[in-house]
N, C-alpha and C positions, 0 to 999 in steps of 0.2 A: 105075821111079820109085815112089815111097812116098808113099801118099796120106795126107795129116795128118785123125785124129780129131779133126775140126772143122767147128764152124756157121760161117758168116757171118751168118746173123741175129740181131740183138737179143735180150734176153731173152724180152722180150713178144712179137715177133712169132713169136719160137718156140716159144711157148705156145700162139698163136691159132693156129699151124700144126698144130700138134699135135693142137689140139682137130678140126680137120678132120680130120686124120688117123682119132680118137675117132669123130669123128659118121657120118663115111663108111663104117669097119670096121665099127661095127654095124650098118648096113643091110646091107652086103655078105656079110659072113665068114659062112660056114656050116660052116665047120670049118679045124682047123689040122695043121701038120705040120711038126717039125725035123728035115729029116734030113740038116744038118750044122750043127756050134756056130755056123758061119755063114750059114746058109740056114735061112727061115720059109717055108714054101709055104702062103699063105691061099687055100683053095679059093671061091669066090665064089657068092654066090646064080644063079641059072638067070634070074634079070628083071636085065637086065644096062644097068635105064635110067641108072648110075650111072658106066657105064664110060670115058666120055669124061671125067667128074668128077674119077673115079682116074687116070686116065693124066696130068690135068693136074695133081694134086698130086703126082705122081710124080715130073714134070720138076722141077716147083718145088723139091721136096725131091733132089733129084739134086743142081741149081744151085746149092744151100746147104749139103749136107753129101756133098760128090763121096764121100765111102766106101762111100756104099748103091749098088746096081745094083738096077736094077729089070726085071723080064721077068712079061709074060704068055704064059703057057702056054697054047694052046687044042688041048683035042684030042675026040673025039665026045659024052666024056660030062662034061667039067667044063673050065671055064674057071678058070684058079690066076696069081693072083699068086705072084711069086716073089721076095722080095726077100734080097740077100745080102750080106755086109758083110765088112770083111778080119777076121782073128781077134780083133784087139786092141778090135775094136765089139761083139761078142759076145752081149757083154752087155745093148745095145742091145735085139738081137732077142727075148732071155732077158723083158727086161719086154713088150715087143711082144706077144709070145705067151701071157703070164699075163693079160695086159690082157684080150685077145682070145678067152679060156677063157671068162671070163665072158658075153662077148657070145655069141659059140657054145652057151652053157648055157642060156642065155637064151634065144635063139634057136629052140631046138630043143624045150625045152618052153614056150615060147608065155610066158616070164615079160616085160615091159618091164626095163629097164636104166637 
């Protein structure tokens, strides 16, 4: 079965999701990683007081646009979101990941965003 590139939310409220998506990644993301045109692996901060935050935006966003899958990775030395999408979302990931440059840059030399 073929999952249709599509929301069911509203304009706006796929904005305001979005923006959580925004506000959450940059606390979180401490670096990134593509390694497939449909897979982002966001490696997460080590204060993980945000993780129950993420896992429920996850679902929410699952519920609304079924083509993202979502997985956390846990293994000794890093906790990673995994998200991954069919080919034709791609692109999706493509801005996710420029987005998320900056927070990461940001991030790492101590700039605010």
């Amino acid at each position: 079965m073929e999952i249709p590139i599509a929301c069911t939310l509203s304009a706006t409220e796929a904005l305001t999701q979005l923006g959580e998506w925004t506000d959450l990644l940059s606390q979180l993301a401490m670096g990134t990683s593509r390694t497939a045109p449909g897979r982002l692996e966001i490696i997460l901060s080590a204060d993980l007081t945000n993780v129950a935050a993420l896992i429920q935006l996850a679902q929410r966003e699952k519920a609304c646009c079924a083509f993202f899958d979502f997985t956390l990775a846990i293994n000794a030395e890093r906790v990673t979101l995994v998200i991954e999408v069919t080919p034709e979302a791609s692109s999706i990931l493509d801005d996710l990941h420029a987005d998320l440059a900056s927070f990461v840059t940001a991030t790492v030399t101590g700039e605010s965003t």
